[in-house]
C-alpha positions in Angstrom: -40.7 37.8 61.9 -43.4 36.2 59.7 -46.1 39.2 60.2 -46.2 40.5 56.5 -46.6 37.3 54.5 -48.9 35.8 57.1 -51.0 39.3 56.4 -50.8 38.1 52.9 -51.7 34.7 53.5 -54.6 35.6 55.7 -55.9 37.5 52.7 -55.4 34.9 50.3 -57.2 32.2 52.6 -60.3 34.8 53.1 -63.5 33.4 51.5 -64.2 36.3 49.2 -68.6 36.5 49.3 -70.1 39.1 49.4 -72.3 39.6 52.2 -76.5 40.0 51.8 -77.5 43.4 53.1 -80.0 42.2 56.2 -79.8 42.9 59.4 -78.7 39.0 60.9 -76.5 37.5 63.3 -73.6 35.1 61.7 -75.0 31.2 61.9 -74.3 29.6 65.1 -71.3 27.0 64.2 -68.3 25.8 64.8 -65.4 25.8 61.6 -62.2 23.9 60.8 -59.9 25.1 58.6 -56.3 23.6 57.0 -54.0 25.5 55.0 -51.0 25.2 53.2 -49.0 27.2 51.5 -45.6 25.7 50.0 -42.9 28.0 47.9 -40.3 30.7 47.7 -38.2 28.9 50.6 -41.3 28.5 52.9 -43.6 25.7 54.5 -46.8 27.2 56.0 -49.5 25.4 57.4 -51.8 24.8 60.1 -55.2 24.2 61.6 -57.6 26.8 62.6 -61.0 26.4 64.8 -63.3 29.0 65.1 -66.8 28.4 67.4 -69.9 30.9 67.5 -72.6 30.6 69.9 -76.2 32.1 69.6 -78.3 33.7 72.6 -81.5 34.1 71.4 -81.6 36.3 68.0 -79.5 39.7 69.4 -76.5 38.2 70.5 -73.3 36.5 69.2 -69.9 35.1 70.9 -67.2 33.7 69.3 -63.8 32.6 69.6 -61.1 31.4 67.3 -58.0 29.4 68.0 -55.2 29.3 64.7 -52.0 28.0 65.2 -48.8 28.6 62.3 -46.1 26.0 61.7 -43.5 27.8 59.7 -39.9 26.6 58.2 -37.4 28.1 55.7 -37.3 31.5 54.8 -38.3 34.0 51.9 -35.6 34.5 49.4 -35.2 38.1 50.7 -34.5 36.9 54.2 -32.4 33.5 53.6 -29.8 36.0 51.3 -28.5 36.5 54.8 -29.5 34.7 57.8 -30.0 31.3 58.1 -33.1 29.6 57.7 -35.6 29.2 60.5 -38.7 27.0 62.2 -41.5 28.8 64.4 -45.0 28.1 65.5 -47.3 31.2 65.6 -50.8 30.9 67.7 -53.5 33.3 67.3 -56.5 33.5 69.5 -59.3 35.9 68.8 -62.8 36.9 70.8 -65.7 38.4 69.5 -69.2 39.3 70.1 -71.8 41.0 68.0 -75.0 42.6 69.1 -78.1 42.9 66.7 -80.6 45.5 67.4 -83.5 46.6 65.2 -81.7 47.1 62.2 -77.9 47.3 63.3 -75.3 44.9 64.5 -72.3 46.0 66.5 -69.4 44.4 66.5 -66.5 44.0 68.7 -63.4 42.0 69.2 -59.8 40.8 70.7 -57.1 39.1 68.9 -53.8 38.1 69.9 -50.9 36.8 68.3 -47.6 35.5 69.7 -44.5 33.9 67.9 -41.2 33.7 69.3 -40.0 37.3 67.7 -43.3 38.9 67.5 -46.2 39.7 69.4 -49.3 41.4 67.6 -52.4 43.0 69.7 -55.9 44.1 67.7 -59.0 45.7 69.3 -61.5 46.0 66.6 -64.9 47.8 66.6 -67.5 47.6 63.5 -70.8 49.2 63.5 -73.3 48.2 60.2 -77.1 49.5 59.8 -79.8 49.0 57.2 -81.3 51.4 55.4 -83.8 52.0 52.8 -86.2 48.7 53.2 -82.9 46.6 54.0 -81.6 47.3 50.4 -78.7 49.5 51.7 -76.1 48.4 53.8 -73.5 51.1 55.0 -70.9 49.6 57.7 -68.2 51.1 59.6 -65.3 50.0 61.5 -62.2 50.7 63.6 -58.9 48.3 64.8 -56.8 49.7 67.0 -53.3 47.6 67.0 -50.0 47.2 68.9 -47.1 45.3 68.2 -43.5 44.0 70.0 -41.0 43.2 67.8 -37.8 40.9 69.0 -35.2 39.3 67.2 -33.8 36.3 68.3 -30.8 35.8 69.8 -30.5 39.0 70.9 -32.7 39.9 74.0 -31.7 43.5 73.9 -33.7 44.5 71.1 -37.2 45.4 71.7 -38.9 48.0 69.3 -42.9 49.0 69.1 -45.4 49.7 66.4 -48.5 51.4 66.5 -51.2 50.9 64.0 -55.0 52.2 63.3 -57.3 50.9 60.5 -60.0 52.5 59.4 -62.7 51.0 57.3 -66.3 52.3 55.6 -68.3 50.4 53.2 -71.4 50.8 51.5 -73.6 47.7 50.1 -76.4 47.7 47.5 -79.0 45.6 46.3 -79.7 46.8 42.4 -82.2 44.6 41.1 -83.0 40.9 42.3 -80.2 39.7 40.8 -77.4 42.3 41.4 -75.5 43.3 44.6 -72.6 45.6 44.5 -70.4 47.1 47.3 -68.1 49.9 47.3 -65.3 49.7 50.6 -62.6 51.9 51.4 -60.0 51.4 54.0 -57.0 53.4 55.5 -53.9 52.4 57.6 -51.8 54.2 59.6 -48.4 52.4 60.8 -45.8 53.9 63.7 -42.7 52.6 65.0 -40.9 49.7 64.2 -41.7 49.0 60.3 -39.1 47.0 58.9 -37.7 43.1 59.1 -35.2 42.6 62.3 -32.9 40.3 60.1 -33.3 41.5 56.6 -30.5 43.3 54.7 -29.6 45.7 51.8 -27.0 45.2 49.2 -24.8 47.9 47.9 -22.1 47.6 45.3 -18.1 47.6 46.9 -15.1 45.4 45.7 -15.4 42.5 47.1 -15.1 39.3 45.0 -19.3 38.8 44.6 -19.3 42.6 44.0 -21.5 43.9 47.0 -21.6 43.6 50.5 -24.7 44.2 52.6 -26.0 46.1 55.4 -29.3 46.8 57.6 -32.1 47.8 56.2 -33.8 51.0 57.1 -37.5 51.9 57.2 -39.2 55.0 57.4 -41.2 54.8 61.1 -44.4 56.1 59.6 -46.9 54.6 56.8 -49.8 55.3 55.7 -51.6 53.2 52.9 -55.6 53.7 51.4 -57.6 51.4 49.2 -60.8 51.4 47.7 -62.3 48.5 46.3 -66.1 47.9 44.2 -67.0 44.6 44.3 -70.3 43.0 42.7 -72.2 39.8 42.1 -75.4 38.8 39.4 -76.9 35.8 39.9 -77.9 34.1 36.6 -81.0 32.3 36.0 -80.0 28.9 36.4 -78.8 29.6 40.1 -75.2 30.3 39.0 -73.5 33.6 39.9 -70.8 35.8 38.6 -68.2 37.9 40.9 -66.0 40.4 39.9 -63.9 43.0 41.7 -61.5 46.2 41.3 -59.1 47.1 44.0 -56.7 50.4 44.0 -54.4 50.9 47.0 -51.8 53.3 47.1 -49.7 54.3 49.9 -46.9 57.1 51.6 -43.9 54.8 50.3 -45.0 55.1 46.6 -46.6 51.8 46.1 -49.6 52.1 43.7 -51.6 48.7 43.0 -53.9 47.2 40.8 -56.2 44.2 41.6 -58.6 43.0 39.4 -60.6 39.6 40.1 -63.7 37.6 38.2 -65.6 34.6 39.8 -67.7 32.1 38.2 -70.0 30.5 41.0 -71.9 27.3 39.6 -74.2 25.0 41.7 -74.8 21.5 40.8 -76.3 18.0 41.5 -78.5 20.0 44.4 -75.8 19.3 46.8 -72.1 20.8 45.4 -71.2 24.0 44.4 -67.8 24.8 42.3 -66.1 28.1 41.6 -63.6 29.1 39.2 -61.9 32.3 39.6 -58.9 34.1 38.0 -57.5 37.1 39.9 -54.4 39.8 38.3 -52.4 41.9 40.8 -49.8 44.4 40.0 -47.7 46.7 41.6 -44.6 49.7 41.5 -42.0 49.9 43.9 -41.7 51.9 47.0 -39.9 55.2 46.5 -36.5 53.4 48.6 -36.6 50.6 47.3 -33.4 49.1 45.1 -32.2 45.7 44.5 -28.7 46.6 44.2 -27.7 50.3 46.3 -24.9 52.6 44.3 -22.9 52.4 47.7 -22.9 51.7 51.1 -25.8 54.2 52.7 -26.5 55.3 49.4 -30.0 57.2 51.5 -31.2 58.1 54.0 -34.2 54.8 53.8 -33.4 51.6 52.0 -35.0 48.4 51.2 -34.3 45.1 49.3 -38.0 43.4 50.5 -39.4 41.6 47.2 -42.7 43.1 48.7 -41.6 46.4 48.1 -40.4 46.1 44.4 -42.3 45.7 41.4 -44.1 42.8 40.4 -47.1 41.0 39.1 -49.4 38.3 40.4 -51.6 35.9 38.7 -53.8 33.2 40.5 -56.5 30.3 39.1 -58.1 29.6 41.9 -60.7 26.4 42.0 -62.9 25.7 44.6 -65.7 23.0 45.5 -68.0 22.8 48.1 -70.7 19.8 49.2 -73.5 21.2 51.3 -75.4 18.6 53.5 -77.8 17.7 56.3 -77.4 15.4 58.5 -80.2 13.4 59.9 -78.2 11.2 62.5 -75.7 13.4 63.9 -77.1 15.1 67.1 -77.7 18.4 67.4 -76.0 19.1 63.9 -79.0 21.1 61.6 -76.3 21.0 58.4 -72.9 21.9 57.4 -70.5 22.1 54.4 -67.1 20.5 53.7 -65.2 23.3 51.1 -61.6 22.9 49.4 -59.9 26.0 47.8 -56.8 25.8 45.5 -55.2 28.2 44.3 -52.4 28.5 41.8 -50.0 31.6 42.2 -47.4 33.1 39.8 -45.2 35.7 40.6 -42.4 37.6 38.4 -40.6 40.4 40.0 -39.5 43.6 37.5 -36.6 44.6 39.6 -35.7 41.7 42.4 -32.9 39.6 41.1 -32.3 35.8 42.6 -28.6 36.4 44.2 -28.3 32.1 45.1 -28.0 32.3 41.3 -23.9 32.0 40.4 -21.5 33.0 37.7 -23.3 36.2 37.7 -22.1 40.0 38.0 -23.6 42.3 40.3 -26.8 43.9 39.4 -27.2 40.9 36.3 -28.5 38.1 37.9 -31.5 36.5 36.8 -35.0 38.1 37.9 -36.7 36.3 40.5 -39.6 34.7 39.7 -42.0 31.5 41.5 -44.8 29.4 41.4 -47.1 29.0 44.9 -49.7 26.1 45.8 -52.3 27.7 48.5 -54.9 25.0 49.5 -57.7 25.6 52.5 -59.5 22.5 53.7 -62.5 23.9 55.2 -65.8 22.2 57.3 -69.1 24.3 58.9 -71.1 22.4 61.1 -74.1 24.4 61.8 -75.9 23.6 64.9 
Protein backbone atom coordinates (compact mmCIF):
# COMPACT_ATOMS: atom_id res chain seq x y z
CA UNK A 1 0.00 0.00 0.00
CA UNK A 2 2.10 2.84 -1.48
CA UNK A 3 -0.69 5.76 -0.81
CA UNK A 4 1.29 7.82 1.85
CA UNK A 5 4.67 8.16 0.24
CA UNK A 6 3.17 8.55 -3.16
CA UNK A 7 1.12 11.60 -1.31
CA UNK A 8 4.57 12.73 -0.45
CA UNK A 9 6.05 12.26 -3.71
CA UNK A 10 3.19 14.02 -5.51
CA UNK A 11 4.07 17.00 -3.28
CA UNK A 12 7.54 16.86 -3.86
CA UNK A 13 7.16 16.64 -7.78
CA UNK A 14 4.45 19.76 -7.62
CA UNK A 15 5.97 22.81 -9.47
CA UNK A 16 5.73 25.28 -6.55
CA UNK A 17 4.61 29.01 -8.63
CA UNK A 18 2.67 30.98 -7.43
CA UNK A 19 -0.22 31.70 -9.52
CA UNK A 20 -1.03 35.57 -10.98
CA UNK A 21 -4.28 36.77 -9.63
CA UNK A 22 -6.43 37.18 -13.17
CA UNK A 23 -9.28 35.76 -14.00
CA UNK A 24 -7.80 32.99 -17.12
CA UNK A 25 -8.26 29.66 -18.25
CA UNK A 26 -4.98 27.33 -17.89
CA UNK A 27 -3.01 27.27 -21.54
CA UNK A 28 -4.35 24.84 -23.89
CA UNK A 29 -1.37 22.04 -23.93
CA UNK A 30 -0.49 18.87 -23.65
CA UNK A 31 2.52 17.78 -20.71
CA UNK A 32 4.91 14.92 -20.21
CA UNK A 33 6.38 14.29 -17.15
CA UNK A 34 9.25 11.50 -15.80
CA UNK A 35 10.02 11.06 -12.32
CA UNK A 36 12.22 9.25 -10.21
CA UNK A 37 12.75 8.85 -7.02
CA UNK A 38 15.47 6.15 -5.78
CA UNK A 39 16.16 5.48 -1.74
CA UNK A 40 15.20 4.12 1.55
CA UNK A 41 14.56 0.53 -0.03
CA UNK A 42 12.41 2.02 -2.91
CA UNK A 43 12.43 2.48 -6.84
CA UNK A 44 9.76 4.91 -7.97
CA UNK A 45 9.20 6.10 -11.33
CA UNK A 46 7.11 6.64 -14.15
CA UNK A 47 5.63 8.73 -16.96
CA UNK A 48 2.72 11.00 -16.59
CA UNK A 49 0.61 12.81 -19.58
CA UNK A 50 -1.68 15.37 -18.98
CA UNK A 51 -3.77 17.11 -22.18
CA UNK A 52 -6.05 20.45 -21.86
CA UNK A 53 -8.27 21.51 -24.53
CA UNK A 54 -9.71 25.13 -25.02
CA UNK A 55 -13.33 26.02 -26.29
CA UNK A 56 -13.41 29.36 -26.98
CA UNK A 57 -12.20 31.61 -23.81
CA UNK A 58 -14.86 30.09 -20.94
CA UNK A 59 -14.20 26.64 -21.07
CA UNK A 60 -11.50 24.06 -20.18
CA UNK A 61 -11.29 20.03 -20.36
CA UNK A 62 -8.57 18.00 -19.36
CA UNK A 63 -7.40 14.74 -18.61
CA UNK A 64 -4.39 13.16 -17.09
CA UNK A 65 -3.03 9.60 -17.45
CA UNK A 66 0.10 8.72 -14.65
CA UNK A 67 1.14 5.44 -14.28
CA UNK A 68 3.61 4.20 -10.89
CA UNK A 69 6.25 1.46 -11.20
CA UNK A 70 7.23 0.60 -7.68
CA UNK A 71 9.81 -2.08 -6.11
CA UNK A 72 11.28 -2.66 -2.69
CA UNK A 73 9.96 -1.41 0.33
CA UNK A 74 10.45 1.42 3.01
CA UNK A 75 12.58 0.37 5.95
CA UNK A 76 9.43 0.43 8.14
CA UNK A 77 7.66 -2.10 5.92
CA UNK A 78 10.69 -4.53 4.75
CA UNK A 79 11.43 -5.02 8.92
CA UNK A 80 8.71 -7.56 8.29
CA UNK A 81 7.29 -8.47 5.11
CA UNK A 82 9.03 -9.16 2.13
CA UNK A 83 9.80 -6.80 -0.36
CA UNK A 84 7.37 -6.04 -3.23
CA UNK A 85 6.79 -4.85 -7.11
CA UNK A 86 3.44 -2.93 -8.20
CA UNK A 87 2.30 -0.64 -10.94
CA UNK A 88 -0.11 2.11 -9.82
CA UNK A 89 -2.31 4.02 -12.69
CA UNK A 90 -4.03 7.19 -12.06
CA UNK A 91 -6.44 8.77 -14.35
CA UNK A 92 -7.95 12.16 -13.62
CA UNK A 93 -10.79 14.53 -15.47
CA UNK A 94 -11.32 18.00 -15.23
CA UNK A 95 -13.03 20.94 -16.54
CA UNK A 96 -13.00 24.52 -15.53
CA UNK A 97 -15.50 27.25 -16.47
CA UNK A 98 -14.48 31.05 -16.61
CA UNK A 99 -17.10 33.50 -16.21
CA UNK A 100 -16.73 37.25 -15.78
CA UNK A 101 -14.41 37.24 -13.11
CA UNK A 102 -14.55 33.59 -11.71
CA UNK A 103 -13.48 30.19 -12.73
CA UNK A 104 -15.10 27.01 -11.42
CA UNK A 105 -13.52 24.14 -11.17
CA UNK A 106 -14.33 20.52 -11.13
CA UNK A 107 -12.77 17.14 -11.31
CA UNK A 108 -12.51 13.05 -11.18
CA UNK A 109 -9.51 11.12 -10.19
CA UNK A 110 -8.99 7.59 -9.80
CA UNK A 111 -6.39 5.53 -8.66
CA UNK A 112 -5.96 1.73 -8.71
CA UNK A 113 -2.97 -0.54 -7.50
CA UNK A 114 -3.22 -4.04 -6.68
CA UNK A 115 -4.00 -3.39 -2.70
CA UNK A 116 -5.49 -0.05 -3.05
CA UNK A 117 -8.09 1.82 -4.74
CA UNK A 118 -8.34 5.75 -4.15
CA UNK A 119 -11.57 7.90 -5.45
CA UNK A 120 -11.45 12.01 -5.35
CA UNK A 121 -14.28 14.40 -6.52
CA UNK A 122 -12.93 17.76 -6.24
CA UNK A 123 -14.74 21.21 -6.53
CA UNK A 124 -12.76 24.70 -6.49
CA UNK A 125 -14.45 27.95 -6.92
CA UNK A 126 -11.84 31.29 -7.34
CA UNK A 127 -13.07 35.06 -8.02
CA UNK A 128 -11.35 38.44 -8.55
CA UNK A 129 -11.72 41.10 -6.62
CA UNK A 130 -10.71 44.63 -6.21
CA UNK A 131 -9.45 45.52 -10.01
CA UNK A 132 -8.06 41.84 -10.31
CA UNK A 133 -5.46 42.58 -7.49
CA UNK A 134 -7.22 40.07 -5.05
CA UNK A 135 -7.64 36.59 -5.61
CA UNK A 136 -9.72 34.62 -2.90
CA UNK A 137 -10.31 30.83 -3.97
CA UNK A 138 -12.11 28.06 -2.45
CA UNK A 139 -12.24 24.40 -2.70
CA UNK A 140 -13.69 21.01 -1.72
CA UNK A 141 -12.42 16.97 -2.43
CA UNK A 142 -14.49 14.66 -1.38
CA UNK A 143 -12.55 11.09 -1.23
CA UNK A 144 -13.05 7.31 -0.80
CA UNK A 145 -10.76 4.63 -0.42
CA UNK A 146 -10.59 0.43 -0.50
CA UNK A 147 -7.88 -0.98 1.11
CA UNK A 148 -6.80 -4.83 0.42
CA UNK A 149 -3.88 -6.59 1.35
CA UNK A 150 -2.58 -9.16 -0.69
CA UNK A 151 -2.78 -12.51 -0.36
CA UNK A 152 -5.52 -12.38 1.71
CA UNK A 153 -8.88 -11.64 -0.17
CA UNK A 154 -10.83 -11.45 3.02
CA UNK A 155 -9.74 -8.28 4.12
CA UNK A 156 -11.45 -5.25 2.81
CA UNK A 157 -11.58 -2.06 4.94
CA UNK A 158 -12.90 1.73 3.90
CA UNK A 159 -11.73 5.18 4.43
CA UNK A 160 -13.48 8.28 4.15
CA UNK A 161 -11.81 11.62 3.62
CA UNK A 162 -12.91 15.47 3.03
CA UNK A 163 -10.42 18.39 2.30
CA UNK A 164 -11.16 21.54 2.65
CA UNK A 165 -9.17 24.39 1.16
CA UNK A 166 -9.40 28.51 1.24
CA UNK A 167 -6.80 30.78 -0.06
CA UNK A 168 -6.35 34.37 -0.46
CA UNK A 169 -3.91 35.96 -3.10
CA UNK A 170 -2.51 39.52 -3.31
CA UNK A 171 -0.76 41.67 -5.54
CA UNK A 172 1.28 44.35 -3.16
CA UNK A 173 3.06 46.47 -5.39
CA UNK A 174 4.31 45.60 -9.05
CA UNK A 175 6.82 43.55 -7.90
CA UNK A 176 5.25 41.62 -4.88
CA UNK A 177 2.67 38.84 -4.72
CA UNK A 178 1.85 37.13 -1.58
CA UNK A 179 -0.73 34.35 -0.75
CA UNK A 180 -1.99 33.13 2.49
CA UNK A 181 -3.77 29.25 2.14
CA UNK A 182 -5.22 27.17 4.71
CA UNK A 183 -6.38 23.72 4.39
CA UNK A 184 -8.06 21.00 6.63
CA UNK A 185 -8.46 17.15 6.37
CA UNK A 186 -10.67 14.94 7.83
CA UNK A 187 -9.78 11.02 7.57
CA UNK A 188 -12.38 7.89 8.64
CA UNK A 189 -11.90 4.39 8.53
CA UNK A 190 -9.11 2.43 7.66
CA UNK A 191 -5.85 4.62 8.59
CA UNK A 192 -3.12 2.55 8.99
CA UNK A 193 -0.55 0.20 6.75
CA UNK A 194 -2.14 -3.53 6.07
CA UNK A 195 1.36 -5.15 6.48
CA UNK A 196 3.21 -2.85 8.83
CA UNK A 197 4.13 -3.96 12.40
CA UNK A 198 5.07 -2.68 15.96
CA UNK A 199 7.91 -3.92 18.12
CA UNK A 200 7.73 -4.46 21.75
CA UNK A 201 10.42 -5.68 24.02
CA UNK A 202 9.98 -9.77 25.25
CA UNK A 203 12.87 -12.34 25.68
CA UNK A 204 13.55 -13.58 22.67
CA UNK A 205 17.11 -13.76 21.48
CA UNK A 206 16.92 -10.15 19.19
CA UNK A 207 15.03 -8.78 22.36
CA UNK A 208 11.53 -7.92 20.79
CA UNK A 209 9.03 -9.49 18.93
CA UNK A 210 6.39 -7.66 16.81
CA UNK A 211 2.81 -7.27 16.31
CA UNK A 212 0.06 -5.32 14.20
CA UNK A 213 -0.08 -2.01 14.31
CA UNK A 214 -3.11 -0.08 15.36
CA UNK A 215 -4.44 3.28 14.23
CA UNK A 216 -6.88 5.46 15.55
CA UNK A 217 -10.03 5.45 12.73
CA UNK A 218 -10.28 9.14 12.82
CA UNK A 219 -7.71 12.14 11.81
CA UNK A 220 -7.95 15.35 11.40
CA UNK A 221 -4.87 17.48 10.27
CA UNK A 222 -4.86 21.73 9.46
CA UNK A 223 -2.18 23.80 7.76
CA UNK A 224 -1.75 27.23 6.95
CA UNK A 225 0.86 28.32 4.71
CA UNK A 226 1.97 32.31 3.39
CA UNK A 227 3.81 32.16 0.47
CA UNK A 228 5.30 35.20 -1.60
CA UNK A 229 7.32 36.23 -4.57
CA UNK A 230 9.39 39.89 -5.64
CA UNK A 231 10.48 40.12 -8.83
CA UNK A 232 13.87 41.99 -9.00
CA UNK A 233 14.78 44.35 -11.54
CA UNK A 234 16.78 42.46 -13.81
CA UNK A 235 13.74 39.96 -14.38
CA UNK A 236 14.94 37.54 -11.56
CA UNK A 237 12.54 36.57 -8.78
CA UNK A 238 12.75 35.47 -5.24
CA UNK A 239 10.21 32.86 -3.52
CA UNK A 240 9.93 32.16 -0.04
CA UNK A 241 7.43 30.25 2.02
CA UNK A 242 6.18 29.21 5.74
CA UNK A 243 4.11 26.23 6.25
CA UNK A 244 2.60 25.14 9.87
CA UNK A 245 0.44 21.91 9.98
CA UNK A 246 -0.60 20.35 12.94
CA UNK A 247 -2.94 17.58 13.45
CA UNK A 248 -5.35 15.21 16.10
CA UNK A 249 -2.36 12.60 16.44
CA UNK A 250 0.12 15.29 17.85
CA UNK A 251 2.25 15.95 14.88
CA UNK A 252 3.19 19.70 14.71
CA UNK A 253 5.44 20.80 11.63
CA UNK A 254 7.49 23.30 10.40
CA UNK A 255 8.34 24.11 6.65
CA UNK A 256 10.20 26.75 5.70
CA UNK A 257 11.36 27.21 1.86
CA UNK A 258 13.35 30.18 -0.27
CA UNK A 259 13.60 30.21 -4.13
CA UNK A 260 15.96 32.06 -6.24
CA UNK A 261 14.36 32.31 -9.89
CA UNK A 262 16.99 33.71 -12.51
CA UNK A 263 16.35 34.04 -16.25
CA UNK A 264 19.04 34.04 -18.78
CA UNK A 265 20.37 33.99 -22.46
CA UNK A 266 16.51 35.08 -23.35
CA UNK A 267 15.65 31.61 -23.65
CA UNK A 268 16.53 29.48 -20.13
CA UNK A 269 15.55 30.04 -16.88
CA UNK A 270 17.31 28.29 -13.60
CA UNK A 271 16.15 28.05 -10.03
CA UNK A 272 17.90 27.32 -6.93
CA UNK A 273 15.97 26.51 -3.97
CA UNK A 274 16.69 25.22 -0.44
CA UNK A 275 13.70 23.96 1.57
CA UNK A 276 13.87 22.83 5.79
CA UNK A 277 11.10 20.55 7.21
CA UNK A 278 10.69 19.45 10.69
CA UNK A 279 8.52 17.55 12.67
CA UNK A 280 7.35 15.78 16.44
CA UNK A 281 5.92 12.50 16.76
CA UNK A 282 2.41 11.41 16.93
CA UNK A 283 1.19 11.00 20.43
CA UNK A 284 1.37 6.73 19.79
CA UNK A 285 4.04 6.57 18.27
CA UNK A 286 7.27 4.45 19.77
CA UNK A 287 10.13 2.79 18.15
CA UNK A 288 10.50 0.18 20.66
CA UNK A 289 6.81 -0.62 22.80
CA UNK A 290 7.55 -1.39 26.81
CA UNK A 291 5.50 -4.73 26.12
CA UNK A 292 3.32 -6.46 24.01
CA UNK A 293 -0.07 -4.02 23.70
CA UNK A 294 1.66 -1.58 25.71
CA UNK A 295 -1.86 0.95 24.43
CA UNK A 296 -4.57 1.04 23.28
CA UNK A 297 -2.95 2.77 19.58
CA UNK A 298 0.47 2.03 18.39
CA UNK A 299 2.79 2.94 15.61
CA UNK A 300 6.38 2.17 14.36
CA UNK A 301 5.79 4.37 10.84
CA UNK A 302 9.12 6.53 10.34
CA UNK A 303 6.40 9.06 9.12
CA UNK A 304 5.00 9.37 12.43
CA UNK A 305 8.24 9.91 14.49
CA UNK A 306 10.38 12.80 14.64
CA UNK A 307 12.57 13.89 12.06
CA UNK A 308 14.02 16.56 9.93
CA UNK A 309 14.26 17.18 6.18
CA UNK A 310 16.52 19.19 4.13
CA UNK A 311 16.39 19.49 0.24
CA UNK A 312 18.72 21.66 -2.58
CA UNK A 313 16.69 21.53 -5.18
CA UNK A 314 18.00 22.83 -8.88
CA UNK A 315 15.99 23.31 -11.67
CA UNK A 316 16.47 24.55 -15.39
CA UNK A 317 14.10 25.31 -17.85
CA UNK A 318 14.52 26.26 -21.98
CA UNK A 319 11.47 28.05 -23.22
CA UNK A 320 11.05 28.02 -27.16
CA UNK A 321 8.93 28.55 -30.27
CA UNK A 322 8.79 26.56 -32.75
CA UNK A 323 8.42 27.76 -36.32
CA UNK A 324 8.22 24.32 -38.19
CA UNK A 325 6.32 22.11 -35.94
CA UNK A 326 2.46 22.34 -36.86
CA UNK A 327 0.08 23.58 -34.84
CA UNK A 328 2.72 23.98 -31.85
CA UNK A 329 2.61 28.11 -30.79
CA UNK A 330 5.64 27.22 -28.05
CA UNK A 331 6.60 25.00 -25.23
CA UNK A 332 9.20 24.39 -22.60
CA UNK A 333 11.40 21.41 -21.77
CA UNK A 334 12.03 21.70 -17.55
CA UNK A 335 14.39 19.30 -15.36
CA UNK A 336 13.99 19.44 -11.50
CA UNK A 337 16.51 17.72 -9.03
CA UNK A 338 16.29 17.62 -5.89
CA UNK A 339 18.59 16.40 -3.19
CA UNK A 340 16.83 15.02 0.13
CA UNK A 341 18.35 14.36 3.61
CA UNK A 342 16.51 12.87 6.22
CA UNK A 343 17.64 12.00 9.99
CA UNK A 344 15.07 10.55 12.23
CA UNK A 345 15.24 11.56 16.32
CA UNK A 346 13.63 8.42 17.47
CA UNK A 347 13.42 5.57 14.44
CA UNK A 348 16.32 3.23 14.84
CA UNK A 349 17.59 1.04 11.65
CA UNK A 350 16.79 -2.64 13.13
CA UNK A 351 18.77 -4.53 9.70
CA UNK A 352 21.61 -3.03 11.72
CA UNK A 353 23.36 -6.23 13.91
CA UNK A 354 25.25 -6.69 17.08
CA UNK A 355 22.92 -4.31 18.56
CA UNK A 356 20.62 -4.41 21.79
CA UNK A 357 17.15 -3.57 21.67
CA UNK A 358 16.19 0.00 21.79
CA UNK A 359 20.29 0.91 20.81
CA UNK A 360 20.58 0.54 17.35
CA UNK A 361 21.80 3.12 15.25
CA UNK A 362 19.22 6.06 14.15
CA UNK A 363 17.97 5.82 10.84
CA UNK A 364 19.02 8.23 8.60
CA UNK A 365 19.14 8.53 4.28
CA UNK A 366 19.84 10.43 1.37
CA UNK A 367 17.06 10.68 -1.68
CA UNK A 368 17.54 11.65 -5.51
CA UNK A 369 14.03 13.10 -6.84
CA UNK A 370 14.39 14.12 -10.55
CA UNK A 371 11.12 15.34 -12.84
CA UNK A 372 11.73 15.46 -16.56
CA UNK A 373 9.18 17.73 -17.71
CA UNK A 374 7.86 19.13 -21.56
CA UNK A 375 4.72 21.79 -22.32
CA UNK A 376 3.83 21.96 -25.72
CA UNK A 377 1.40 24.70 -26.04
CA UNK A 378 -0.80 24.58 -29.01
Amino acid sequence: MLKPLLLVLAFLFALQSLPLPAAVLPEQAVEFLYHRYDQDGQLIDGPAVLVRKNFDSTFSLSGEYLVDTVSGASIDVVSTASEYEEERIQQTVAMDYLTGKSILSLSYSNSEENDYEANSLSFNISQDFFGDLTTITMGYTKGWDEVGRVGDDTFSEEIDRQHYRLGLSQVLTKNALVNLDFEAITDEGFLNNAYRQVRFVSDGVRGYDFQAEQYPNTHTSRAVALRGMYYLPYRAAIRAEYRYFNDSWGVRADQYEIAYIHPAFEHWIFELKYRAYSQTKADFYNDLFPYQDAQNFLARDKELSTFQTQTLGLGVTFEFEPTSIPLIEKGQINLFLDYLKFEYEDFRDISQEGYQAGEEPLYEFDALVGRFFVKLEY
